[in-house]
C-alpha positions as protocol buffer text, in pm:
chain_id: "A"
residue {
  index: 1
  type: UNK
  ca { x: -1222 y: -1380 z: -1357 }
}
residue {
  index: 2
  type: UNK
  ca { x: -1155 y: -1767 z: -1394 }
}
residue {
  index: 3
  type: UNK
  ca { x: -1565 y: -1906 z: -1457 }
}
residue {
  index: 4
  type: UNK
  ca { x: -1453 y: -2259 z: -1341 }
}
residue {
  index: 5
  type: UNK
  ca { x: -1364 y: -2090 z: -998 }
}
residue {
  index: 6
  type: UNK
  ca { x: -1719 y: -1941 z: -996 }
}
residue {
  index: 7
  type: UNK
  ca { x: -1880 y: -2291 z: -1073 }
}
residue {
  index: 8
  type: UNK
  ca { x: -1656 y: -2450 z: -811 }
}
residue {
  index: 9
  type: UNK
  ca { x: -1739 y: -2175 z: -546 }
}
residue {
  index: 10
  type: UNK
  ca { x: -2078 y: -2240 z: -599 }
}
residue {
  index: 11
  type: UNK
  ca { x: -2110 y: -2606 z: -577 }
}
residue {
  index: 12
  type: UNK
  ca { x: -1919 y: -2596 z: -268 }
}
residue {
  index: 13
  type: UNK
  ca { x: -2098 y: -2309 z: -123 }
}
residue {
  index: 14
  type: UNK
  ca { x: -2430 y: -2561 z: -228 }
}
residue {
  index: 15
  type: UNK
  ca { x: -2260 y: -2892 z: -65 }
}
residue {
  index: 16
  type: UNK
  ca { x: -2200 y: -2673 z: 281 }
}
residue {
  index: 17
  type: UNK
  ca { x: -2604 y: -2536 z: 288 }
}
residue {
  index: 18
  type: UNK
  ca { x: -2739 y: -2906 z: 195 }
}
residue {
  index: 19
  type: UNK
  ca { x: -2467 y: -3185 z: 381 }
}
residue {
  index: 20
  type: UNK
  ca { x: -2523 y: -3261 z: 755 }
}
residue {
  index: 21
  type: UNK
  ca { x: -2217 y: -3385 z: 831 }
}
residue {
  index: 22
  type: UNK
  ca { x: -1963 y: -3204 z: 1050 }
}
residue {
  index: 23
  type: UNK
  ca { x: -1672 y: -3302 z: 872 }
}
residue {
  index: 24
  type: UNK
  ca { x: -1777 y: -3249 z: 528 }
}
residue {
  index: 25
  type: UNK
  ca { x: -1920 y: -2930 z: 638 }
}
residue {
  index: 26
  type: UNK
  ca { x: -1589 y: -2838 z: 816 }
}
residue {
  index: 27
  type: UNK
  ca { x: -1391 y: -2948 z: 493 }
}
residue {
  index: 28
  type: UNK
  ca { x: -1639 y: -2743 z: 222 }
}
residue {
  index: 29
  type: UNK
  ca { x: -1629 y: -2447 z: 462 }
}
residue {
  index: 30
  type: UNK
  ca { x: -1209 y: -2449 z: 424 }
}
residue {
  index: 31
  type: UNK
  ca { x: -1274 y: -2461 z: 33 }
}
residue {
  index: 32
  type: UNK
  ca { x: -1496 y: -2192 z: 24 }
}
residue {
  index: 33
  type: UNK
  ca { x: -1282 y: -1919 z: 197 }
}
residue {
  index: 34
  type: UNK
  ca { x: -996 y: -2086 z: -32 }
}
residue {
  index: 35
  type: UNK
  ca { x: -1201 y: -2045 z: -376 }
}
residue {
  index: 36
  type: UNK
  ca { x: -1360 y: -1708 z: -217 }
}
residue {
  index: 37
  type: UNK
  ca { x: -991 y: -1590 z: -179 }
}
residue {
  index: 38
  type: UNK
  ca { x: -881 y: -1670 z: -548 }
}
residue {
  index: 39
  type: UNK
  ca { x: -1194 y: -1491 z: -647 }
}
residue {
  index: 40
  type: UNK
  ca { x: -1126 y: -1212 z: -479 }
}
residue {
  index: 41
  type: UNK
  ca { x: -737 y: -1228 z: -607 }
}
residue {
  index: 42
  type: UNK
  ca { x: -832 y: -1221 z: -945 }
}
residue {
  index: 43
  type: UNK
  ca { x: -1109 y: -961 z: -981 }
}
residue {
  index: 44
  type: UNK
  ca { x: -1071 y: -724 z: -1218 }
}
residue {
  index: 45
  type: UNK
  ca { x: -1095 y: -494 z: -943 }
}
residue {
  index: 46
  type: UNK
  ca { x: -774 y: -608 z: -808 }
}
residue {
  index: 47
  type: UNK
  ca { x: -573 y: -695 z: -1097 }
}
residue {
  index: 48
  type: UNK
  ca { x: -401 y: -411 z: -1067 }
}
residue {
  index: 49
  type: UNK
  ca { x: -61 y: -195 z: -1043 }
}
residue {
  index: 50
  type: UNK
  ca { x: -25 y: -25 z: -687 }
}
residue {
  index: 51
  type: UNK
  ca { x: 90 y: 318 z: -610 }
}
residue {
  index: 52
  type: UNK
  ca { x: 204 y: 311 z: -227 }
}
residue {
  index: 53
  type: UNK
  ca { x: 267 y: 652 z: -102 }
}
residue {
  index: 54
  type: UNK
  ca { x: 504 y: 676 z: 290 }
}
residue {
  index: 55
  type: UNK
  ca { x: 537 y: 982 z: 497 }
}
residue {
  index: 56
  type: UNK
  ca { x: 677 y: 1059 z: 832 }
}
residue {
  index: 57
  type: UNK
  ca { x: 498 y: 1108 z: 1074 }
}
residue {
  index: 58
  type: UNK
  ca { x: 524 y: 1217 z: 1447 }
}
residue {
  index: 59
  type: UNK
  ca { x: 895 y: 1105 z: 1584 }
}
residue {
  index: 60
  type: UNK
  ca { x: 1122 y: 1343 z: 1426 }
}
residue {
  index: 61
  type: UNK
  ca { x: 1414 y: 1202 z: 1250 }
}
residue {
  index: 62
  type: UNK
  ca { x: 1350 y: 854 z: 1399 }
}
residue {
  index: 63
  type: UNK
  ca { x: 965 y: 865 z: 1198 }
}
residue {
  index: 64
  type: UNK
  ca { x: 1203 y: 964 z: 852 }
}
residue {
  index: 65
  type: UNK
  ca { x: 1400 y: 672 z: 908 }
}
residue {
  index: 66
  type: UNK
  ca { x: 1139 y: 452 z: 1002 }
}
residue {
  index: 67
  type: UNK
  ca { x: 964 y: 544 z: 673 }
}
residue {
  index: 68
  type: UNK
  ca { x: 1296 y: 476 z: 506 }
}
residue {
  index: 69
  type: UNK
  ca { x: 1269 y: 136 z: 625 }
}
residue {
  index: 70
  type: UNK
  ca { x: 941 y: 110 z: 529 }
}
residue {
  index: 71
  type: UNK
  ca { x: 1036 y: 196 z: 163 }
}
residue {
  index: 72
  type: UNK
  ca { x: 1286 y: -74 z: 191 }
}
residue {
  index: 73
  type: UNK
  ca { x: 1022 y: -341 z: 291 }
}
residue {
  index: 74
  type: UNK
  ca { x: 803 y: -277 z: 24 }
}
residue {
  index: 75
  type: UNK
  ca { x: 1083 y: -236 z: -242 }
}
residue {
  index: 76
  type: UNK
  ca { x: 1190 y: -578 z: -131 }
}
residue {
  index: 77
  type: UNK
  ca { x: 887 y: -782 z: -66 }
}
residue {
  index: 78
  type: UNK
  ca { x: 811 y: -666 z: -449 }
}
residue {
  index: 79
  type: UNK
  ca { x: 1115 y: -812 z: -577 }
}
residue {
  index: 80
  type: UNK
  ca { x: 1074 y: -1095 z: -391 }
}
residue {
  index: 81
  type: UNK
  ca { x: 774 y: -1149 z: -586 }
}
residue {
  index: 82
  type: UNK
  ca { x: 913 y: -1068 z: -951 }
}
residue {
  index: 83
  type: UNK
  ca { x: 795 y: -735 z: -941 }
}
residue {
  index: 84
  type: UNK
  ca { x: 903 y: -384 z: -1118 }
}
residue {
  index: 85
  type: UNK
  ca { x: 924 y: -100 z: -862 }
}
residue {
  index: 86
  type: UNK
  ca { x: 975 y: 216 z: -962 }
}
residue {
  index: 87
  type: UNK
  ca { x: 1042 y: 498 z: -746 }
}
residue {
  index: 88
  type: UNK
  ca { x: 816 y: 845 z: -865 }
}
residue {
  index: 89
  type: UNK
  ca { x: 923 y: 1047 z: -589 }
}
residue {
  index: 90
  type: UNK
  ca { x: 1154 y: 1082 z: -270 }
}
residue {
  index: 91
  type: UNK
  ca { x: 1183 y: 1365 z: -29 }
}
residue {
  index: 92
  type: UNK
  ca { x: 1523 y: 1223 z: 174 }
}
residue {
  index: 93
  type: UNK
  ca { x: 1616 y: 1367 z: 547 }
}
residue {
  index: 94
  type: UNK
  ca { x: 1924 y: 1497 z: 666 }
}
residue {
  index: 95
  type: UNK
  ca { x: 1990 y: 1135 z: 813 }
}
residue {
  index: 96
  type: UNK
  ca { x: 1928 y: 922 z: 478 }
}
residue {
  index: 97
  type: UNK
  ca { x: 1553 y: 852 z: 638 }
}
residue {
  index: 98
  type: UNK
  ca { x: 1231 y: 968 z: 401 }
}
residue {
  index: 99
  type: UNK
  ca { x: 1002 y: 1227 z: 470 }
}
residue {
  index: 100
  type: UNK
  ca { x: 765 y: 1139 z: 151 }
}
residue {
  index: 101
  type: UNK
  ca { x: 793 y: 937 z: -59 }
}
residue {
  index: 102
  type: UNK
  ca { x: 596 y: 765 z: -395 }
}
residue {
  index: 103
  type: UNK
  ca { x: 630 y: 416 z: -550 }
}
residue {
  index: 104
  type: UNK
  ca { x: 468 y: 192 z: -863 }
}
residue {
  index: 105
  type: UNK
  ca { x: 484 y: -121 z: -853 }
}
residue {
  index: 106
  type: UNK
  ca { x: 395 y: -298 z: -1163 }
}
residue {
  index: 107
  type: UNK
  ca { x: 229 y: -659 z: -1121 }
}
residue {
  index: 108
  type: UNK
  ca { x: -131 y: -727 z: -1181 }
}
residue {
  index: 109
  type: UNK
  ca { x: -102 y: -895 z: -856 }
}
residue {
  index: 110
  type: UNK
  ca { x: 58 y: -574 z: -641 }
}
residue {
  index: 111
  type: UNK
  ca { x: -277 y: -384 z: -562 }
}
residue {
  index: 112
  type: UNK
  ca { x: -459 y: -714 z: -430 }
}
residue {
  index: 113
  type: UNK
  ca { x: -155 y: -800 z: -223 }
}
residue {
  index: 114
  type: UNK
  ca { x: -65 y: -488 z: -56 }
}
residue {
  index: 115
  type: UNK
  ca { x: -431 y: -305 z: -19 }
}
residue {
  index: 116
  type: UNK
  ca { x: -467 y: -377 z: 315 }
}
residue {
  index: 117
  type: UNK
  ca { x: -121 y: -177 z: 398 }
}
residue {
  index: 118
  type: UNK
  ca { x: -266 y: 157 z: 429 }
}
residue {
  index: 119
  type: UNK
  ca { x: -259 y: 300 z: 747 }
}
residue {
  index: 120
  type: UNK
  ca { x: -27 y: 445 z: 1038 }
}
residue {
  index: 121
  type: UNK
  ca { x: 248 y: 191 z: 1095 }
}
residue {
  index: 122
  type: UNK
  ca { x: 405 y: 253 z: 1435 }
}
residue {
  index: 123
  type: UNK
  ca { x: 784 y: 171 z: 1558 }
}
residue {
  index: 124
  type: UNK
  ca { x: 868 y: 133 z: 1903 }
}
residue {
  index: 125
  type: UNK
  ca { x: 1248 y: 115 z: 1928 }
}
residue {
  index: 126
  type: UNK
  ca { x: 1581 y: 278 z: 2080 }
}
residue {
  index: 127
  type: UNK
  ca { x: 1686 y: 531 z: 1846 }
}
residue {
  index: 128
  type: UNK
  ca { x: 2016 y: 548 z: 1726 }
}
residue {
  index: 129
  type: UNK
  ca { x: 2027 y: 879 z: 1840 }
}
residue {
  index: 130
  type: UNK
  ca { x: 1914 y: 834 z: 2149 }
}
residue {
  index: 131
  type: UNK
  ca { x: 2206 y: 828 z: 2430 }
}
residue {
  index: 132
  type: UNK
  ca { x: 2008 y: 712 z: 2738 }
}
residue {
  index: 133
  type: UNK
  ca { x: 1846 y: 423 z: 2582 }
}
residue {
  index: 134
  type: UNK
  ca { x: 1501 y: 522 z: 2615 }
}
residue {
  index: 135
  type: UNK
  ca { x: 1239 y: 330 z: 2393 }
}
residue {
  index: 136
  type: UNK
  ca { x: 1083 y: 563 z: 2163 }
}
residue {
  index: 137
  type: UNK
  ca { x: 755 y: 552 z: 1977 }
}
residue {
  index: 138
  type: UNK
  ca { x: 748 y: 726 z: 1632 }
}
residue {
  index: 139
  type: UNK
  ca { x: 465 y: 640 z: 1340 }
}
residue {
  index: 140
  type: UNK
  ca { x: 480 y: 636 z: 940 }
}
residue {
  index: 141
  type: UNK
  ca { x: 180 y: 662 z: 725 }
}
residue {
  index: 142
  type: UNK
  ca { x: 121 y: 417 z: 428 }
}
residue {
  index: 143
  type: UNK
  ca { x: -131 y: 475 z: 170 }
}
residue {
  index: 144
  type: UNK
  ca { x: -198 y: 225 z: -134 }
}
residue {
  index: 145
  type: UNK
  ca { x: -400 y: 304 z: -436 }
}
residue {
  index: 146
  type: UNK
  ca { x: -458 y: 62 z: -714 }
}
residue {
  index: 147
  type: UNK
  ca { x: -314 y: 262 z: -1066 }
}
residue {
  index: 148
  type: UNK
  ca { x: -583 y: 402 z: -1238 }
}
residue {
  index: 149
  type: UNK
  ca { x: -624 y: 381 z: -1648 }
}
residue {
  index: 150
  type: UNK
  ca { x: -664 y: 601 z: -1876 }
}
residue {
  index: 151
  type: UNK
  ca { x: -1040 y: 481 z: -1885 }
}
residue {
  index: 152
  type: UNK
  ca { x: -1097 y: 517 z: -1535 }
}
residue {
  index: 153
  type: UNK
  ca { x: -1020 y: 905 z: -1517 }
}
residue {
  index: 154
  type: UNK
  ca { x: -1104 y: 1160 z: -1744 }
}
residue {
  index: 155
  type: UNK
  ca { x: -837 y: 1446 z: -1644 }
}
residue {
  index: 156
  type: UNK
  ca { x: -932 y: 1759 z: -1841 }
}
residue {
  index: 157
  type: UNK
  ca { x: -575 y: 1886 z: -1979 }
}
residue {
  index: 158
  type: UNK
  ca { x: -668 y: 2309 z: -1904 }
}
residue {
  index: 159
  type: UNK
  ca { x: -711 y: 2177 z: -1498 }
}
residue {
  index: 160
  type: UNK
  ca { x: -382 y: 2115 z: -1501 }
}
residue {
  index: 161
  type: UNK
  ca { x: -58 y: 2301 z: -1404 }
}
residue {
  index: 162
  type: UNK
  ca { x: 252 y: 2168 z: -1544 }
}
residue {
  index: 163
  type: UNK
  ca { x: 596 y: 2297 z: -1366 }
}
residue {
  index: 164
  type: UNK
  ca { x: 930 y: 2183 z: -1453 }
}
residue {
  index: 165
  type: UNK
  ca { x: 1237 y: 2232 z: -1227 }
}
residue {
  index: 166
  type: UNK
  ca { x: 1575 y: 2077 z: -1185 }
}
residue {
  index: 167
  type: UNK
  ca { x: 1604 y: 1757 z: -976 }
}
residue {
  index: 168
  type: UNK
  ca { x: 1759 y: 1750 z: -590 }
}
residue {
  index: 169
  type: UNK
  ca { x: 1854 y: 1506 z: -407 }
}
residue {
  index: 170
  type: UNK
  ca { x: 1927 y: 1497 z: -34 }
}
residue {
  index: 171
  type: UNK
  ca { x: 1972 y: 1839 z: 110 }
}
residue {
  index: 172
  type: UNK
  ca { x: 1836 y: 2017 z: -241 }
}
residue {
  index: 173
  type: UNK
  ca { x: 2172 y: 1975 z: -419 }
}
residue {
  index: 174
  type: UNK
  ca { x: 2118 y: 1932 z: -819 }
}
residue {
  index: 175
  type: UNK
  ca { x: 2165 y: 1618 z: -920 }
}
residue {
  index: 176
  type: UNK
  ca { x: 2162 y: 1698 z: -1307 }
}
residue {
  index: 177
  type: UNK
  ca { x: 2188 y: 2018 z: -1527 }
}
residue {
  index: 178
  type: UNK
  ca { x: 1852 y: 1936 z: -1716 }
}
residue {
  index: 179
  type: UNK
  ca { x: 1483 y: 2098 z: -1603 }
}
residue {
  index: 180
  type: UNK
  ca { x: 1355 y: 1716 z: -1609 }
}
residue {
  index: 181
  type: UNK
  ca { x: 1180 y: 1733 z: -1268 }
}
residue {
  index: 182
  type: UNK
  ca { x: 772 y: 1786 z: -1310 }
}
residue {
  index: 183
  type: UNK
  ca { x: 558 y: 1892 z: -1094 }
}
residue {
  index: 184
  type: UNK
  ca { x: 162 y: 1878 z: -1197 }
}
residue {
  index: 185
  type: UNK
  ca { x: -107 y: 2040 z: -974 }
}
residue {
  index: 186
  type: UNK
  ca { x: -438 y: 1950 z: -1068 }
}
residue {
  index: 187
  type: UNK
  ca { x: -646 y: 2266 z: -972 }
}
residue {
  index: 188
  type: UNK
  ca { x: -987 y: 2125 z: -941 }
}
residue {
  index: 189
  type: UNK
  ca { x: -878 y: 1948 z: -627 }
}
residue {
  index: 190
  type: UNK
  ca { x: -511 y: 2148 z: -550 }
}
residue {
  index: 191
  type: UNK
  ca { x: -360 y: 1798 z: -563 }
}
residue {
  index: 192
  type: UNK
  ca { x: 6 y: 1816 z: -643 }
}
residue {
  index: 193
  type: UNK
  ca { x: 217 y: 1503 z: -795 }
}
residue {
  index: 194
  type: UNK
  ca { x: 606 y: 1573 z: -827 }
}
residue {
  index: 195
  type: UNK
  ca { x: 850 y: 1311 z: -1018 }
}
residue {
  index: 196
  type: UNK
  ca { x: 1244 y: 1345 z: -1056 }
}
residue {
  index: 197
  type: UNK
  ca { x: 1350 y: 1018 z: -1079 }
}
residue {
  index: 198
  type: UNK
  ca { x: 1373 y: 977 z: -1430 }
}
residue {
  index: 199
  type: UNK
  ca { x: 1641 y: 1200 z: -1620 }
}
residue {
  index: 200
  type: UNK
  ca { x: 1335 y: 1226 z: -1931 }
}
residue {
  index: 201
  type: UNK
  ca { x: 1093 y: 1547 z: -1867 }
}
residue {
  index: 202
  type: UNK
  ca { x: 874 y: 1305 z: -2065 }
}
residue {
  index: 203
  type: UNK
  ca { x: 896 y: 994 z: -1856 }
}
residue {
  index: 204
  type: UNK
  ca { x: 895 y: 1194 z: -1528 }
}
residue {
  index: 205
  type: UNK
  ca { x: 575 y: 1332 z: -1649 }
}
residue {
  index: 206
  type: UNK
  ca { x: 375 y: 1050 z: -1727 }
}
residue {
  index: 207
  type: UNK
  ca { x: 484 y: 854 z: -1410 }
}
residue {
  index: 208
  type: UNK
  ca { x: 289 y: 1187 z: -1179 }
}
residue {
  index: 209
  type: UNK
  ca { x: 8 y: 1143 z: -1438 }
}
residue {
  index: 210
  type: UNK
  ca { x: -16 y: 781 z: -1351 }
}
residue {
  index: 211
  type: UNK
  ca { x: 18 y: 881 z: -949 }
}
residue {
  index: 212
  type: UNK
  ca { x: -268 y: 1176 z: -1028 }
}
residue {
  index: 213
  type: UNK
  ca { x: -505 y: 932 z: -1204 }
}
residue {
  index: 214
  type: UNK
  ca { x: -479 y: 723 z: -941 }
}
residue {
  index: 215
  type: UNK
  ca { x: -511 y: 956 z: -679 }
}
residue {
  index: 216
  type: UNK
  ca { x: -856 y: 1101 z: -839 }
}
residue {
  index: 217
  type: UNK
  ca { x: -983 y: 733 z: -877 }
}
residue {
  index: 218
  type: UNK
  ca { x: -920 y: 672 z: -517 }
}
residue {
  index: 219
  type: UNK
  ca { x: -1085 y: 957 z: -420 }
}
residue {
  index: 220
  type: UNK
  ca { x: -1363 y: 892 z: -605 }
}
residue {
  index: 221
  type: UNK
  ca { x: -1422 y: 535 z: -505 }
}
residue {
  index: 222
  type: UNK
  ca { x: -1425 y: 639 z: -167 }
}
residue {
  index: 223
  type: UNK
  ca { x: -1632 y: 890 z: -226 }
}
residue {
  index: 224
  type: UNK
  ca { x: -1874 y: 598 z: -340 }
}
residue {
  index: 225
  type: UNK
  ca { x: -1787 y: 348 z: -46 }
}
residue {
  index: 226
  type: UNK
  ca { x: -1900 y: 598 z: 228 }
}
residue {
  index: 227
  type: UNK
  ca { x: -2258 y: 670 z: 70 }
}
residue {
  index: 228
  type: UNK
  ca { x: -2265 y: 278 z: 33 }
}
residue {
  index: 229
  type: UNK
  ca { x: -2172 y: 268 z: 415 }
}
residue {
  index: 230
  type: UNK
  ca { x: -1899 y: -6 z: 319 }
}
residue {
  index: 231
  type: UNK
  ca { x: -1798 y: -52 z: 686 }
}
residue {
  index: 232
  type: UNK
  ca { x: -1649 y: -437 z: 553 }
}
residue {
  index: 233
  type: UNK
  ca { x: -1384 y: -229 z: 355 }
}
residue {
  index: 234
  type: UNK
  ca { x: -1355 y: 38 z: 620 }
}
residue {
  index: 235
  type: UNK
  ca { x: -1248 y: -231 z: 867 }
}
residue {
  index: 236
  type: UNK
  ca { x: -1003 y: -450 z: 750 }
}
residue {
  index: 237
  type: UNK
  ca { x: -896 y: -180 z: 517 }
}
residue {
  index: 238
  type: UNK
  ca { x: -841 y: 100 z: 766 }
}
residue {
  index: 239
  type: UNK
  ca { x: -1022 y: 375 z: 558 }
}
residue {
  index: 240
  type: UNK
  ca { x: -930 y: 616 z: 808 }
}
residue {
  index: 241
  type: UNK
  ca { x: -546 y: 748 z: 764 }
}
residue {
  index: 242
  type: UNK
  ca { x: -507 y: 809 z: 1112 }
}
residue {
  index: 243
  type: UNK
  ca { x: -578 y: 461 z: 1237 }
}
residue {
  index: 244
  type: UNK
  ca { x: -272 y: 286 z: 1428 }
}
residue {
  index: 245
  type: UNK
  ca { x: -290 y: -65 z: 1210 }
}
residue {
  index: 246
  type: UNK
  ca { x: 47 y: -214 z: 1284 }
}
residue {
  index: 247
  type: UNK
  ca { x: 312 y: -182 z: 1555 }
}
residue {
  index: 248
  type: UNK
  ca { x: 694 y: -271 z: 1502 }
}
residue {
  index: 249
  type: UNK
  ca { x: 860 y: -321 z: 1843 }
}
residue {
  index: 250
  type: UNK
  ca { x: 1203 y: -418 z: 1726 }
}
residue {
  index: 251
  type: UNK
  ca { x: 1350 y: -445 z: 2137 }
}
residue {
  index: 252
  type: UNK
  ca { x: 1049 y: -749 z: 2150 }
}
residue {
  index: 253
  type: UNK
  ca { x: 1143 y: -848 z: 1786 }
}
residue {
  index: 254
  type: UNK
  ca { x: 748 y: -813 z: 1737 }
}
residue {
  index: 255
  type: UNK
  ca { x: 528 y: -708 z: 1438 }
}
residue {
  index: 256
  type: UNK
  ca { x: 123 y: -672 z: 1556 }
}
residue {
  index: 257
  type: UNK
  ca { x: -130 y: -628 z: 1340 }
}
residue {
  index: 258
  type: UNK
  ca { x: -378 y: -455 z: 1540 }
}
residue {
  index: 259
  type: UNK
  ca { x: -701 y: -516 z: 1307 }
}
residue {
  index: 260
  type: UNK
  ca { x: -702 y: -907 z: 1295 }
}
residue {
  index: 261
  type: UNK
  ca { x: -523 y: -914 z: 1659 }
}
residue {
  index: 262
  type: UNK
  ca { x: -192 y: -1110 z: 1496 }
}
residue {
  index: 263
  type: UNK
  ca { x: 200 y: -1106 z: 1577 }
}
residue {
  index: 264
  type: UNK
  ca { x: 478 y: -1248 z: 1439 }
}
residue {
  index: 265
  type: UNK
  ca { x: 853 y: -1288 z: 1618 }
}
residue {
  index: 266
  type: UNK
  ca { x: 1070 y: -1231 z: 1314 }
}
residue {
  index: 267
  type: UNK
  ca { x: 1059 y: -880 z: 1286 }
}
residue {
  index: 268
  type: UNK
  ca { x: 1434 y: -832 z: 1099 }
}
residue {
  index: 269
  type: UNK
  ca { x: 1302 y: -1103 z: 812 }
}
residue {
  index: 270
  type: UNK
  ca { x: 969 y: -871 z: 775 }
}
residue {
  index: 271
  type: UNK
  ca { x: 1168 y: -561 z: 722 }
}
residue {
  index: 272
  type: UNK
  ca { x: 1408 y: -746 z: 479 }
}
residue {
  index: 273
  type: UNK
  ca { x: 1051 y: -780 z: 286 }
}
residue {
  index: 274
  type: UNK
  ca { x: 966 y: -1135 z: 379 }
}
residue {
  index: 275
  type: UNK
  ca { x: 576 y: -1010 z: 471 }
}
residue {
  index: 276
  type: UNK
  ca { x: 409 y: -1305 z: 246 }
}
residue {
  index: 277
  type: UNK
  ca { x: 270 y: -1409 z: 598 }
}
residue {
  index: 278
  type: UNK
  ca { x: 149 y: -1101 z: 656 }
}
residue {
  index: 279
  type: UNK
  ca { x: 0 y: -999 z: 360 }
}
residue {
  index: 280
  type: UNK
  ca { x: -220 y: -1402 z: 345 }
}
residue {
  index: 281
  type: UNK
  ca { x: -325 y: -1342 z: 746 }
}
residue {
  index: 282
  type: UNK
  ca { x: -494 y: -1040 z: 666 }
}
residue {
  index: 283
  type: UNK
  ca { x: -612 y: -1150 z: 271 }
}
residue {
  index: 284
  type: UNK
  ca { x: -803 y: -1450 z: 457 }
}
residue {
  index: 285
  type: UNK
  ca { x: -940 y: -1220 z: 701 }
}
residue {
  index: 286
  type: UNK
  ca { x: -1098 y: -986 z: 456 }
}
residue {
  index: 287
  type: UNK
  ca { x: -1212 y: -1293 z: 311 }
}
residue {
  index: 288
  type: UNK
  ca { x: -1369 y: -1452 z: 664 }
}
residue {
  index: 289
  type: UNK
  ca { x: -1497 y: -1117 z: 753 }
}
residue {
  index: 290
  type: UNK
  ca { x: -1723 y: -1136 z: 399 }
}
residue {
  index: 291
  type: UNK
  ca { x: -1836 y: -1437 z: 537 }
}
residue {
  index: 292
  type: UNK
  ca { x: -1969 y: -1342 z: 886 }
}
């Protein structure tokens, strides 16, 4: 973490307490949430890979294709941004939508950027399939985990249960000859990490190691947050899966954020990737709601 950030936070935060004046207050309260934001940005904390993880959820083959869009936001807004994304794992639908899937991106500014995406994202829409033009509402869940080290997690190799298979692709045809799929349950917890995109057995299973460490860290860090009673995190984050964060209505051309109360009118940009607005609004909320 920058020090001459720190020293500037602090003799701001000390020019706000001690000045009278409304405009210099107004003016060293803006620099405050500004420094407080680069803190927070570059905390060690933060300065990390992220592991997002999609599934459909109720809506049938409109919530796969949703979450296949979703995918494609993410995948975009990273390279956008100059990121690597690679894809661990995809279960595809019948329709080209995704019914699970996994996805590292490698920046250590992913995890601070896209933390606050976890939660149920919710499309309202006319499916394509749908012949009387009846709006339909179907929901995707997101969840984003910051990738773990090897010095976060011990894993203890005899709780693990390595399984190799060939890879499939949509509708379980084999898409090479080789058993380079893995599959690793870790027993302790009966979490189970699959990777087939790489054609390497070896590659395929360190990418679900780096998914599983991750996975265990999360858990464990909430773990910690609720018997801290972290409600901050809880609200801006959406700790709980099943909260409704974000609603698409593409016939309005309208993406809500339900936790800060926000919309923007360019939904086909935002699903191209371009969520930078997005992603600040609810970065300087976190940051506001520290200071209230």
């Amino acid at each position: 973490m920058d020090k001459e950030i720190l020293r500037q936070l602090k003799e701001t935060e000390t020019l706000y307490e001690q000045t009278e004046d409304k405009e210099i207050k107004d003016l060293a309260r803006e620099e405050i949430l500004r420094l407080r934001r680069q803190v927070d940005l570059t905390s060690p904390e933060n300065q990390r890979n992220a592991v997002i993880e999609l599934r459909s959820g109720s809506g049938g083959d409109e919530a796969e294709l949703f979450a296949g869009e979703l995918l494609r936001m993410y995948q975009r807004y990273s390279e956008r941004q100059g990121w690597k994304v690679e894809l661990v794992d995809r279960s595809s639908s019948e329709l080209g939508g995704v019914k699970s899937a996994t996805m590292l991106v490698k920046s250590p500014q992913a995890y601070a950027a896209l933390r606050f995406e976890g939660g149920v994202h919710r499309v309202q829409r006319v499916p394509k399939t749908e012949k009387s033009g009846r709006i339909h509402t179907s929901a995707a869940s997101v969840v984003v985990m910051p990738e773990a080290q090897d010095v976060d997690v011990h894993i203890n190799p005899q709780d693990l249960r390595i399984d190799v298979y060939h890879s499939s692709g949509a509708g379980g045809q084999s898409v090479n000859t080789t058993d380079s799929a893995v599959r690793i349950t870790h027993i302790p917890t009966g979490i189970v990490i699959a990777c087939q995109d790489e054609r390497s057995q070896l590659k395929n299973k360190e990418k679900a190691m780096a998914v599983l460490r991750s996975k265990l860290w999360e858990a464990a860090r909430a773990q910690q947050e609720q018997s801290m009673g972290d409600t901050r995190r809880a609200m801006i984050k959406s700790g709980d899966r099943g909260d409704k964060i974000r609603t698409y209505n593409f016939p309005q051309s309208r993406v809500t954020d339900h936790r800060i109360n926000k919309s923007w009118h360019n939904i086909d940009q935002i699903m191209d990737g371009a969520i930078e607005p997005v992603v600040e609004s609810l970065q300087e909320a976190n940051i506001a709601l520290a200071d209230s």
